[in-house]
N, C-alpha and C positions, 0 to 999 in steps of 0.2 A: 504494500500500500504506500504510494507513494504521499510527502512530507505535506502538501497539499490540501490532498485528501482525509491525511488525522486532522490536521487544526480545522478544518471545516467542519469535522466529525465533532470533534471538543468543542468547538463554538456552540454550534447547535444542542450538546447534550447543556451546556452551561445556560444556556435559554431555557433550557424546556425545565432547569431544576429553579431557574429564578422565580421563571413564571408558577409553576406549581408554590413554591415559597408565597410565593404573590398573593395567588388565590387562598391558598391557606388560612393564611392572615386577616384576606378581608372577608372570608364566610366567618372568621371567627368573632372579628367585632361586628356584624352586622346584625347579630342577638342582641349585643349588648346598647346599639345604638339606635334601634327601632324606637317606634312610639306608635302607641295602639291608640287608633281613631274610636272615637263615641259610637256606640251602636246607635241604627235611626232611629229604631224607635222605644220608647219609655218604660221602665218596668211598671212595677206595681206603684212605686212612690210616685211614679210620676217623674223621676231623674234621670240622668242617663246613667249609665254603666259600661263602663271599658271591656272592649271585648279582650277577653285571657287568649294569650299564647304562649308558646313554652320558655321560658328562661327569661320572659317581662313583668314588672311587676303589674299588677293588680290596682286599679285606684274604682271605689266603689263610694259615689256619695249616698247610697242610700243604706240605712242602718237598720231597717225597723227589723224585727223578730221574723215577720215571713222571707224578707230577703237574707237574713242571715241562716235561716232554716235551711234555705233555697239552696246558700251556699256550702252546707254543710253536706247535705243530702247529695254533691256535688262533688264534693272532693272525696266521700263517704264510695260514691260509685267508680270512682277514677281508683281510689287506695284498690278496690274489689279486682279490678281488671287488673290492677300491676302487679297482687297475688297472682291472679288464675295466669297469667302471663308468666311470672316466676316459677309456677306449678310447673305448667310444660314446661319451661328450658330445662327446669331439675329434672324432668323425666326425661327430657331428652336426650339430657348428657349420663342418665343412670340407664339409659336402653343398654342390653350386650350387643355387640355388634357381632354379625358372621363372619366366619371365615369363606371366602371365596374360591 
């Protein structure tokens, strides 16, 4: 391989690790630097509420007893699924496997 052809090789793989760096870094602050728009239309109090996404905070001006019910009942069904979801990987990883 002529002398040419490596540095053009090295150049190119040196992009492609910058670039991957690159993107890396900006999906990584892109969580952190979001901001979650008002849902349109009004709960029960009548205010609005932040729609939830994952790794933003939360800003809820409504307090009363049904919407915090609301919320509880909420994270109550989400903890449920991160079980049943933790269930199977455990079983998946405690399956024996065949020999082929």
């Amino acid at each position: 391989m002529s002398t040419s052809k490596k540095t053009t090789l090295w150049v190119v793989l040196v992009l492609v690790i910058v670039f991957g760096i690159w993107w890396w870094f900006s999906s990584q602050s892109a969580g952190v630097n979001s901001v979650i728009a008002p849902t349109a239309q009004p709960n029960n109090g009548g205010t609005q509420a932040a729609v939830p996404a994952e790794s933003q905070t939360i800003v809820s001006t409504d307090t009363s007893d049904a919407s915090l019910n609301q919320d509880l009942t909420n994270i109550d069904s989400q903890l449920n699924g991160l079980a049943s979801d933790s269930a199977s990987v455990d079983a998946s990883l405690n399956q024996s496997t065949t020999v082929q």
